[in-house]
LOMARFI-528960 format. One record per residue (C-alpha): y, z, x; chain. Coordinates in steps of 0.05 Angstrom, whole numbers, plus 5000, padded with zeros to 4 digits. Last residue first. Layout:
{node {Y Z X} "A"} ...
***
This chain:
{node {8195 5980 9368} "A"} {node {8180 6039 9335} "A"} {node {8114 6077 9349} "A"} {node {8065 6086 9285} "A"} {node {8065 6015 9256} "A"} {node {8022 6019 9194} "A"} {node {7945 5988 9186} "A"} {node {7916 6036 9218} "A"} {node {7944 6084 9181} "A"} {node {7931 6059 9113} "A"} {node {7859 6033 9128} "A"} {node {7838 6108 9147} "A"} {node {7864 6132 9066} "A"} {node {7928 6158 9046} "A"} {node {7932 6202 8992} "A"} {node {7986 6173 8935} "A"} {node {8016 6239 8902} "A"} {node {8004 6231 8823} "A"} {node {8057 6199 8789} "A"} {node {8103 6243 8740} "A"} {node {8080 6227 8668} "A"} {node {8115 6175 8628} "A"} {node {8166 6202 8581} "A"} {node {8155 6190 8501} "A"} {node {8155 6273 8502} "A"} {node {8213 6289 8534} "A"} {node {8209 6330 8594} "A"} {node {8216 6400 8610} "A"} {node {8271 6423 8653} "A"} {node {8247 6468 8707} "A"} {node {8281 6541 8717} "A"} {node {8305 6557 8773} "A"} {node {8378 6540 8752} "A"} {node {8434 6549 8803} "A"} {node {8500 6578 8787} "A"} {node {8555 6581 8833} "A"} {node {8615 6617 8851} "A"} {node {8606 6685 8825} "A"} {node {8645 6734 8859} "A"} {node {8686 6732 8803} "A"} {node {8627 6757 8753} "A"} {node {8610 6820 8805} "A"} {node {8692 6843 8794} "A"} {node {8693 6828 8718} "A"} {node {8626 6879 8722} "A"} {node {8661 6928 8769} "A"} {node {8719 6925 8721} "A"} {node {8685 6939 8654} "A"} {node {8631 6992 8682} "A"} {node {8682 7034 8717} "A"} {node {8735 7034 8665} "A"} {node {8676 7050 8610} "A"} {node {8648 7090 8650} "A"} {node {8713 7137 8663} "A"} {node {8729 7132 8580} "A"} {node {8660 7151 8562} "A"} {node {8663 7214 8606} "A"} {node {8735 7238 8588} "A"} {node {8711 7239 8515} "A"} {node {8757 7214 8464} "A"} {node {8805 7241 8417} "A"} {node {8845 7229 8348} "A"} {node {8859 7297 8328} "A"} {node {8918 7275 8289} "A"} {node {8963 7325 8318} "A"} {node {8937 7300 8392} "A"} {node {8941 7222 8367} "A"} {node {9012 7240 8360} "A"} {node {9028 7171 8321} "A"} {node {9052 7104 8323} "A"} {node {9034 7079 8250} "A"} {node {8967 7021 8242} "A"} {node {8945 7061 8186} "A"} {node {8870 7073 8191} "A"} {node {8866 7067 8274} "A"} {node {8931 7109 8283} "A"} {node {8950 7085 8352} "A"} {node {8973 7127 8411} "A"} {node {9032 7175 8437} "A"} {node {8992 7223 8472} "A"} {node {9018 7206 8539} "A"} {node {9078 7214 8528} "A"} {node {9105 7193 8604} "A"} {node {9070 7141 8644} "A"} {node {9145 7113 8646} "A"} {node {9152 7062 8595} "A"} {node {9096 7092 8545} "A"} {node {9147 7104 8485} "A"} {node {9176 7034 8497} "A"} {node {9113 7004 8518} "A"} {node {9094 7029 8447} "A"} {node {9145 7006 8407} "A"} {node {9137 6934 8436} "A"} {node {9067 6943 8427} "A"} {node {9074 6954 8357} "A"} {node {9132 6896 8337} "A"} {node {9079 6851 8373} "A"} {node {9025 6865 8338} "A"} {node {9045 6864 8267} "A"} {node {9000 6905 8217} "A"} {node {8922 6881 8205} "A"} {node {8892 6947 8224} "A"} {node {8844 6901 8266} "A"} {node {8900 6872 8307} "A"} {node {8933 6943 8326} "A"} {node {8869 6965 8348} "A"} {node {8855 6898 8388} "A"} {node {8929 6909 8426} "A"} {node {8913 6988 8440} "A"} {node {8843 6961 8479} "A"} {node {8877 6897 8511} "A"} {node {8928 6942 8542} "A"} {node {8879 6958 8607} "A"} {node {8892 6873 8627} "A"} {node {8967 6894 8640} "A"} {node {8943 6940 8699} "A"} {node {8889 6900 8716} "A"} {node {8938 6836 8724} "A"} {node {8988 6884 8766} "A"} {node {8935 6891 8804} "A"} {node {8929 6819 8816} "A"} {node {8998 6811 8826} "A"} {node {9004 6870 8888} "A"} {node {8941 6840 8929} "A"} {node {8988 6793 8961} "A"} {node {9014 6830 9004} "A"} {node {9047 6902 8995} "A"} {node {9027 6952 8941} "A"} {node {9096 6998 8921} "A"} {node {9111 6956 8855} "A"} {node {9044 6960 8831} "A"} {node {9049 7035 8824} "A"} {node {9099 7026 8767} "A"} {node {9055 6976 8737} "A"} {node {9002 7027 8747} "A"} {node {9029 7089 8716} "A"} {node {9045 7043 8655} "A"} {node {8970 7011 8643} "A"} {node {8943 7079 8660} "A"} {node {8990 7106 8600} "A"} {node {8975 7060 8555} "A"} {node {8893 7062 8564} "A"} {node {8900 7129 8549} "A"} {node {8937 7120 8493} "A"} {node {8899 7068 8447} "A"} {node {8879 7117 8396} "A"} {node {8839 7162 8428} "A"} {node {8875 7217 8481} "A"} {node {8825 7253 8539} "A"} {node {8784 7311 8531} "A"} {node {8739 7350 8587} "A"} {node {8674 7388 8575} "A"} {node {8626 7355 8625} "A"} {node {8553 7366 8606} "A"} {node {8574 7393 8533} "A"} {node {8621 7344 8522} "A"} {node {8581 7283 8553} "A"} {node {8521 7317 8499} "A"} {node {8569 7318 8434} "A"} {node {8588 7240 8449} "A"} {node {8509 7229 8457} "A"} {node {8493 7263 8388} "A"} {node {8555 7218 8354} "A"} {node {8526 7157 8388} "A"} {node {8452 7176 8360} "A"} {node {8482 7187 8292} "A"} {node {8516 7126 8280} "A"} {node {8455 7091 8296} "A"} {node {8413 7131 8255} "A"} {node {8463 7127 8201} "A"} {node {8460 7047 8206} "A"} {node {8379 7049 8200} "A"} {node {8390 7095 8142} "A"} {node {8439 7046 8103} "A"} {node {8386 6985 8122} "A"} {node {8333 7027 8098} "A"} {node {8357 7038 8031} "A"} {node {8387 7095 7994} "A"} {node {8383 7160 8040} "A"} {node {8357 7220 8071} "A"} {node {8366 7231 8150} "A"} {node {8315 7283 8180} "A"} {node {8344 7318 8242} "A"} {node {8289 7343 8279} "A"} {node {8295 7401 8339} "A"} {node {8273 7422 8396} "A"} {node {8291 7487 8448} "A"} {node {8275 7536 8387} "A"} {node {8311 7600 8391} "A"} {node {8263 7639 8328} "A"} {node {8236 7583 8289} "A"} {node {8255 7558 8216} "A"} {node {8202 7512 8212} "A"} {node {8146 7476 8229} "A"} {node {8141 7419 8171} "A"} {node {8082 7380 8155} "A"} {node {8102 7311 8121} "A"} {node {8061 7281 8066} "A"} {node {8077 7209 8039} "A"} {node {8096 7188 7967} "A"} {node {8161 7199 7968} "A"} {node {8162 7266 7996} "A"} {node {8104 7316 7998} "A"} {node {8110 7381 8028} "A"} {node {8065 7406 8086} "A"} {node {8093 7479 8103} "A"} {node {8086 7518 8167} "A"} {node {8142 7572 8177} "A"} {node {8178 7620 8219} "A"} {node {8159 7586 8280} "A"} {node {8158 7629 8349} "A"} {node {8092 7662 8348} "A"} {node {8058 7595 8394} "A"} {node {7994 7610 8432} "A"} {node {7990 7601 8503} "A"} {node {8009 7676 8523} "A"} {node {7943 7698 8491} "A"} {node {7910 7649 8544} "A"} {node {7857 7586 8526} "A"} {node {7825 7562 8586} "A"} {node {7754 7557 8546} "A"} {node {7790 7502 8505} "A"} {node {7810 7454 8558} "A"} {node {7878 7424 8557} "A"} {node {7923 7469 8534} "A"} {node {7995 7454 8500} "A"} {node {8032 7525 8517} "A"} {node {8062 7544 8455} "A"} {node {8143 7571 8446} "A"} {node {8152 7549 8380} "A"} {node {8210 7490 8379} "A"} {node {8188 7477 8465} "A"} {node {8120 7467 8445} "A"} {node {8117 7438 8373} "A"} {node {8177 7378 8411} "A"} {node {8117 7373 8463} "A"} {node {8063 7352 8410} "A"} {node {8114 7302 8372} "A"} {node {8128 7262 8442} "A"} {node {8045 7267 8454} "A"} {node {8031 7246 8380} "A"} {node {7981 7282 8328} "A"} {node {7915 7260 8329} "A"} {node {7890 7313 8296} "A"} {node {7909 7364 8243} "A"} {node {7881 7437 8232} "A"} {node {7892 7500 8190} "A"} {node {7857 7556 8200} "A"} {node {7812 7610 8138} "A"} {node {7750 7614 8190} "A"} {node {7711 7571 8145} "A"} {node {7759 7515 8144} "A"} {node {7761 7526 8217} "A"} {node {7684 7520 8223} "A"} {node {7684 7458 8176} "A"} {node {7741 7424 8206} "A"} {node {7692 7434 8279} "A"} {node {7644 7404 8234} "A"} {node {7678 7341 8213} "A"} {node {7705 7327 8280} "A"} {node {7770 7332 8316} "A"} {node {7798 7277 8347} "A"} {node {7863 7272 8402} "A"} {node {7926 7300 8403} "A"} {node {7909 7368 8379} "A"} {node {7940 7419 8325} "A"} {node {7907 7488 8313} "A"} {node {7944 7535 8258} "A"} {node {7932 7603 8235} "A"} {node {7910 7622 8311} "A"} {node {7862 7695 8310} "A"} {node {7851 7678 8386} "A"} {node {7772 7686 8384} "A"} {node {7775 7626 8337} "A"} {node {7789 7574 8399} "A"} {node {7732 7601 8436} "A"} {node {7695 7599 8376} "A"} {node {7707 7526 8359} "A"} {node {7693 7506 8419} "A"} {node {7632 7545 8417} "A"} {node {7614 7516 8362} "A"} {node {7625 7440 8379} "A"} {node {7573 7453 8431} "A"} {node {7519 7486 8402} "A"} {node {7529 7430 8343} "A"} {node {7516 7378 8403} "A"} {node {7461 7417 8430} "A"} {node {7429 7422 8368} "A"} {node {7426 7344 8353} "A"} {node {7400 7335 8418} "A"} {node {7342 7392 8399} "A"} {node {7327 7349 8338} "A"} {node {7321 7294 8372} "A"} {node {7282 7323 8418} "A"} {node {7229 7351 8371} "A"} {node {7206 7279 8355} "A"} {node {7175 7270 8425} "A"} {node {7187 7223 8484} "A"} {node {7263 7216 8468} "A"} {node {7297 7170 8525} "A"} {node {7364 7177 8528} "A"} {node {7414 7113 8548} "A"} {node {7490 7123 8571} "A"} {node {7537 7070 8577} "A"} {node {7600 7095 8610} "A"} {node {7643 7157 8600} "A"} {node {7587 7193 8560} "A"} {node {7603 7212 8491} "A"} {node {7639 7287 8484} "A"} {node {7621 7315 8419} "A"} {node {7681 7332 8379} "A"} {node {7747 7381 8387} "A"} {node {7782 7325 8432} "A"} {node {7822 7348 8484} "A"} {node {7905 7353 8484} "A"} {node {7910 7425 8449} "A"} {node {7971 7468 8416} "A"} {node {7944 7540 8387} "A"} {node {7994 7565 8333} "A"} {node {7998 7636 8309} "A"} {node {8035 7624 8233} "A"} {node {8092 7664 8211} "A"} {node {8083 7644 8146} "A"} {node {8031 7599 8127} "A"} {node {8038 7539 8068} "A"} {node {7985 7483 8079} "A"} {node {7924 7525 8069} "A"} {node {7848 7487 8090} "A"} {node {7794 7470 8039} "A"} {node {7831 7422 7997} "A"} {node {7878 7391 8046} "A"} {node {7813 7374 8092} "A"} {node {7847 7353 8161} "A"} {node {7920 7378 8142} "A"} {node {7975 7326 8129} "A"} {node {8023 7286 8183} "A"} {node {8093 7254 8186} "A"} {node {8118 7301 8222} "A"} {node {8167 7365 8216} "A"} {node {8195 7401 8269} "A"} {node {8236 7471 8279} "A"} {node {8312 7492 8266} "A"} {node {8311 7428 8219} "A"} {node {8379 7390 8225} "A"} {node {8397 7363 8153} "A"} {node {8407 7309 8105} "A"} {node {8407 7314 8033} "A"} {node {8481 7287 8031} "A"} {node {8460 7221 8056} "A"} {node {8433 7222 7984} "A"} {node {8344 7221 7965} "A"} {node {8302 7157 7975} "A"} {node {8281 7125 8042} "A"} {node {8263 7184 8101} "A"} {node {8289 7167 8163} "A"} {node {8265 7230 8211} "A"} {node {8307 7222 8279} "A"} {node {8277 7267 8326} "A"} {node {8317 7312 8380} "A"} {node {8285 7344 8442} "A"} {node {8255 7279 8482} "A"} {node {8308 7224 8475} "A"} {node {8369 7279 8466} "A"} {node {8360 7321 8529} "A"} {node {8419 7370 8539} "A"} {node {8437 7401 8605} "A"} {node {8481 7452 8605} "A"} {node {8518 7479 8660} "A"} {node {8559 7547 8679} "A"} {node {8536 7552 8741} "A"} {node {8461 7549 8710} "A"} {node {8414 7502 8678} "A"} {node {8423 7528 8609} "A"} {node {8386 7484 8557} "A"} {node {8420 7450 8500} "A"} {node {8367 7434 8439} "A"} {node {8397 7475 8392} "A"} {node {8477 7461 8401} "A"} {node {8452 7393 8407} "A"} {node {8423 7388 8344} "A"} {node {8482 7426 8307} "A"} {node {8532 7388 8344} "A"} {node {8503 7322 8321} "A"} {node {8477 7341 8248} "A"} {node {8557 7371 8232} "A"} {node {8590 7301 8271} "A"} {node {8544 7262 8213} "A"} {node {8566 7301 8154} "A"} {node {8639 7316 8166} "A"} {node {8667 7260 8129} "A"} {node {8622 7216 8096} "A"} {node {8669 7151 8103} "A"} {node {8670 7157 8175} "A"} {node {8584 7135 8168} "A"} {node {8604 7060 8178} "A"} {node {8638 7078 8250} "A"} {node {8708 7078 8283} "A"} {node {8708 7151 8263} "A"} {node {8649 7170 8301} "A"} {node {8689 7184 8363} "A"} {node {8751 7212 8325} "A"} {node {8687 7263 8284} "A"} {node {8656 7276 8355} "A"} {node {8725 7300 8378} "A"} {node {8747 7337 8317} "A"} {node {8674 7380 8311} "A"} {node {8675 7393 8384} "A"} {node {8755 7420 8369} "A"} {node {8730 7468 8307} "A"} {node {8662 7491 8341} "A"} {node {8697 7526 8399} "A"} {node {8636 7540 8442} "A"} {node {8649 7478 8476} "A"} {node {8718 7507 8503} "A"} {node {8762 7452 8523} "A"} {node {8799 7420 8591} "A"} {node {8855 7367 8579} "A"} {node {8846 7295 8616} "A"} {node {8916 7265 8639} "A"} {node {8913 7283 8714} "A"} {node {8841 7268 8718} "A"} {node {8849 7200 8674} "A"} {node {8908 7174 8728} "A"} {node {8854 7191 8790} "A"} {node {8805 7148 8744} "A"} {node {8866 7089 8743} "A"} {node {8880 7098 8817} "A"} {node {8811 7083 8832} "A"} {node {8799 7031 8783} "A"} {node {8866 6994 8801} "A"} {node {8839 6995 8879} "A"} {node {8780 6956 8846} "A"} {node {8823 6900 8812} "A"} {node {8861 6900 8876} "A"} {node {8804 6889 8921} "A"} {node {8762 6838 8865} "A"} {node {8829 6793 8864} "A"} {node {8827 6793 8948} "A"} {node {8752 6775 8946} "A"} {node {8763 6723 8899} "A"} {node {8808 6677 8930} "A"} {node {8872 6662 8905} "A"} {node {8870 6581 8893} "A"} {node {8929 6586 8846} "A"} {node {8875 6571 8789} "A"} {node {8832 6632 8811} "A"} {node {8900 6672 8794} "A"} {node {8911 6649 8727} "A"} {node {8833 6660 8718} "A"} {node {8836 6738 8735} "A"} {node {8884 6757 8672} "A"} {node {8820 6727 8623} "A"} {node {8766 6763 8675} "A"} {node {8804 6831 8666} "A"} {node {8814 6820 8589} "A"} {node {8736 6801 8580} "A"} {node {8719 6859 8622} "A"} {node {8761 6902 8568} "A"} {node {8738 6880 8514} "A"} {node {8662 6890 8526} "A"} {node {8675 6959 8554} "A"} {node {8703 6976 8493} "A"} {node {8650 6946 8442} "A"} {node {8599 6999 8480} "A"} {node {8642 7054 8483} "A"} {node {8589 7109 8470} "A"} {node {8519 7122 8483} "A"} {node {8544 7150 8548} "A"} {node {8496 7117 8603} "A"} {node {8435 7084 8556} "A"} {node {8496 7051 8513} "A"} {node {8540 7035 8572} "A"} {node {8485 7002 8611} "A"} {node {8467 6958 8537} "A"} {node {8534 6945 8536} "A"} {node {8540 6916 8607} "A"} {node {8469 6881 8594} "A"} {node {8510 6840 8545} "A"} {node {8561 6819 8590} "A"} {node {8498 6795 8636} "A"} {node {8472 6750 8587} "A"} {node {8550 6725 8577} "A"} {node {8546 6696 8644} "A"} {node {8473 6675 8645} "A"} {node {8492 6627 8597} "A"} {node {8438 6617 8536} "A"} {node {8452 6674 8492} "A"} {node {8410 6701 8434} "A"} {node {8453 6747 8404} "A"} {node {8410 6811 8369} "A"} {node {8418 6865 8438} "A"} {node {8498 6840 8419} "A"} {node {8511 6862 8355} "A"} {node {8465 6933 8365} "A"} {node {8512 6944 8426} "A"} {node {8579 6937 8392} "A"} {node {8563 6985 8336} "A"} {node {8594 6947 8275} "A"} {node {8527 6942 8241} "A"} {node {8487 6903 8179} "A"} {node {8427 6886 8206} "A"} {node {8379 6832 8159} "A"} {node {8303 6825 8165} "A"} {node {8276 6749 8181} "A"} {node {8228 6771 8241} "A"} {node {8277 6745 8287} "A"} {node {8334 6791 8263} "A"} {node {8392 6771 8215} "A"} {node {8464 6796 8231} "A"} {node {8507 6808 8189} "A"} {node {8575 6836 8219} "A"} {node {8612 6894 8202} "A"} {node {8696 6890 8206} "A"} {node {8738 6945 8232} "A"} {node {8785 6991 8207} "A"} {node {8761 7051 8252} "A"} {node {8774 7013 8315} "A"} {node {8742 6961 8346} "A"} {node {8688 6918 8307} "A"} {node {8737 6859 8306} "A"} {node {8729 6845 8379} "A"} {node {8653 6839 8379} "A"} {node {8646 6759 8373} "A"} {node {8714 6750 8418} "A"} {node {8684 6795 8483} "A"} {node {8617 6745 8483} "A"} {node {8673 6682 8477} "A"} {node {8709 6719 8537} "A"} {node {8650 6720 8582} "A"} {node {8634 6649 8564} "A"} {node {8691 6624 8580} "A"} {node {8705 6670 8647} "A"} {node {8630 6644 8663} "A"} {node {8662 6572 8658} "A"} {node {8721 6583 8701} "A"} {node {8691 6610 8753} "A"} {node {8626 6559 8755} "A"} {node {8688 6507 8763} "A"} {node {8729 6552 8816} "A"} {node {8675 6538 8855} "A"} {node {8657 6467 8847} "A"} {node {8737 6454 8863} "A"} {node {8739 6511 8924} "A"} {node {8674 6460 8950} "A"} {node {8702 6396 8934} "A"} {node {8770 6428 8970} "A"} {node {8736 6449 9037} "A"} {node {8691 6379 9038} "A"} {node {8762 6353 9041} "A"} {node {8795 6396 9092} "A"} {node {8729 6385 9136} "A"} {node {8733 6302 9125} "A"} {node {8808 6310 9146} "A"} {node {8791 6351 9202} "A"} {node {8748 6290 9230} "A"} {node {8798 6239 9219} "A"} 
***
């Protein structure tokens, strides 16, 4: 009797559990369904509107998502996989959706046979491992300094994209920005920072064709007094500062007491007295240009004005640094600590131009600058918001290069070919770990299938052909081509990805379908609210003296 009431409570428990994983495999697949038709470079945009009522039109996998508004914690974390993949390699982020939907879709058949998941979660992570050993005998080393191939491989990463129909455009700004802002770090290295080094300018009006990567940088700021002060120097000196060029105030309250009239007028001295010898100590350094973060007050303009320099204030941190490293300044932080070596001889150019109706100031055309803007020109904000995207995934793509400078086949094939090198390897696992991996193994072809659906031609004469060419891990270029649907030689059609966004993307998918499984129940924290027409919760009754007396404390 009694190990009948154990075997019981044992199968309400497997039933509760397989319940939860069946329900975040739903809702992991229905996240995976929304962005399957963005795959590929024939695939569809979606519309989404915004909370503040604006419209995004996008087929970037992560922007899609970041907008959903999802209620089970399931497909929240789905989402967050993008979002890892988009801060990680900027690239991939629709992929590594599919594919964790696939490996939680093959997983269920097996959670319904009562397999537990620990042993689906070993195979699926063996597969990884043999699958990234697969990738490191398939991936094809490259020259980065060979601008033909880093122009193909960034264009057959952006191709999937909105901006494919401009041809060379975007994949030009992303190897020219991060040709400038790469930094030697030595055995052979490079180390490229995109967030700090490279700014996005979106400026409405003008074609996408006006576009271009400044060898300098340009922000969206004018001179203090535009009549008084020049706003075209050549070869200017420029002085970089991060203190205010006005009278100091006291950091708390401070009161003076003035006995006689003179004093005020001695105050008001000591505060010029000051400012001027700012001013001077700045001056004494012959600069063409001074630029500081904070303010800068009406008469230190007018000594500088006098002085024939150009000034503007309150000028950004992130834009103050990107003046730094473009024309070799120091930023300084105290005036009298000014050094010849701190000023900047590096830019070839100041310039404030006008566009639209807003000023820009432009430092440009400096010698080896280590930051750069890329200023995007276009119709409409929504089309330049799109580029932008576009563009940061095609700047990341040219960084994985440059950091690890290895090539593996688009198209569908790489996937192919670890999908056939592990069904062959499936056949050597013993136990019952072997189905499960076979499961992985089939689970990689979801990427290939999807391409094949969104270019609208018949799926299952196409796979057929390609197991066929795949059938022995062998041809491993043989892929997809993502405009016609044909079988092709995705190496002769230059269709290529980056070994680094493929190896995250394989890691990130099945180490995410892998945490999902392991899932077995789902408890809320959070506290329901209650209608409105319900009564309130009673109060807690506090017992009084009477109470206790008046109850039985010992039993009988």
């Amino acid at each position: 009797m009694h190990s009948s009431v154990l075997v019981l409570k044992d199968n309400l428990k497997r039933e509760s559990g397989s319940r939860v994983h069946h329900a975040n495999i739903q809702a992991s697949k229905a996240v995976a369904d929304i962005i399957r038709t963005t795959l590929g470079p024939r695939s569809m945009l979606k519309m989404l509107l915004d909370p503040h009522g604006g419209i995004v039109v996008t087929s970037d996998g992560n922007a899609i998502l970041r907008e959903l508004d999802l209620a089970h914690p399931a497909a929240k974390s789905m989402v967050e996989l993008s979002r890892t993949q988009d801060e990680e390699v900027g690239d991939g982020t629709t992929s590594v959706i599919v594919l964790a939907g696939e490996m939680l879709h093959v997983a269920e058949a097996f959670i319904d046979k009562n397999y537990h998941p620990t042993v689906i979660c070993r195979a699926y992570n063996k597969a990884l491992e043999d699958a990234i050993s697969i990738l490191d005998k398939i991936a094809m080393s490259i020259d980065v300094n060979d601008r033909d191939i880093m122009l193909g491989l960034v264009k057959s990463c952006i191709g999937t994209k909105f901006t494919s129909q401009f041809g060379n455009l975007i994949a030009d700004l992303a190897i020219d920005a991060t040709t400038i802002v790469g930094v030697d770090v030595g055995q052979g290295l490079r180390e490229v920072d995109i967030k700090k080094y490279i700014k996005v300018e979106k400026v409405p009006g003008g074609q996408l064709e006006d576009s271009r990567v400044l060898k300098g940088v340009m922000f969206n700021k004018d001179v203090v007094a535009p009549g008084k002060m020049r706003r075209k120097i050549v070869n200017p000196r420029i002085i970089l500062l991060d203190c205010p060029l006005e009278y100091k105030k006291g950091e708390n309250q401070t009161n003076a007491e003035l006995v006689r009239e003179e004093d005020w007028a001695l105050l008001l001295k000591l505060e010029e007295e000051y400012i001027e010898s700012i001013c001077m100590q700045i001056l004494k350094y012959k600069p063409d240009l001074v630029i500081t973060e904070k303010g800068l007050s009406d008469l230190a303009c007018h000594y500088f004005s006098k002085a024939g320099v150009s000034a503007i204030r309150r000028l950004r941190k992130t834009d103050n640094n990107r003046i730094a490293k473009a024309c070799g300044a120091t930023i300084v932080n105290r005036p009298d600590e000014l050094q010849e070596s701190d000023v900047g001889t590096g830019a070839g150019l100041f310039e404030v131009k006008k566009i639209g109706d807003e000023f820009f100031a432009f430092i440009v055309d400096c010698k080896d600058p280590k930051a750069c803007t890329v200023l995007l020109r276009g119709a409409s904000k929504d089309l330049l918001n799109e580029v932008e995207r576009n563009l940061q995934d095609a700047l990341s793509v040219a960084r994985n290069i440059i950091k690890n400078p290895k090539l593996l086949p688009g198209g569908g094939a790489t996937e192919l070919t670890v999908s056939a090198m592990l069904k062959q390897k499936s056949s050597s696992i013993e136990g019952i770990e072997k189905w499960p991996y076979e499961a992985a193994a089939i689970a990689f072809e979801a990427i290939p299938r999807t391409l094949v659906q969104n270019c609208g031609v018949n799926v299952i004469r196409t796979m057929t052909a390609l197991h066929g060419k795949h059938a022995n891990g062998e041809n491993a270029w043989i892929g997809i081509d993502g405009n016609t649907g044909d079988i092709t030689d995705v190496k002769e059609q230059k269709i290529w990805d980056a070994y680094n966004v493929k190896a995250q993307t394989f890691k990130t998918a099945i180490e995410a379908a892998c945490m999902l499984l392991r899932i077995d129940d789902i408890v809320s924290g959070i506290k329901k609210k209650q209608p409105p027409g319900a009564s309130q919760s009673q109060q807690p009754k506090v017992e009084t003296e009477a109470d206790a007396d008046s109850e039985q404390i010992l039993p009988d």
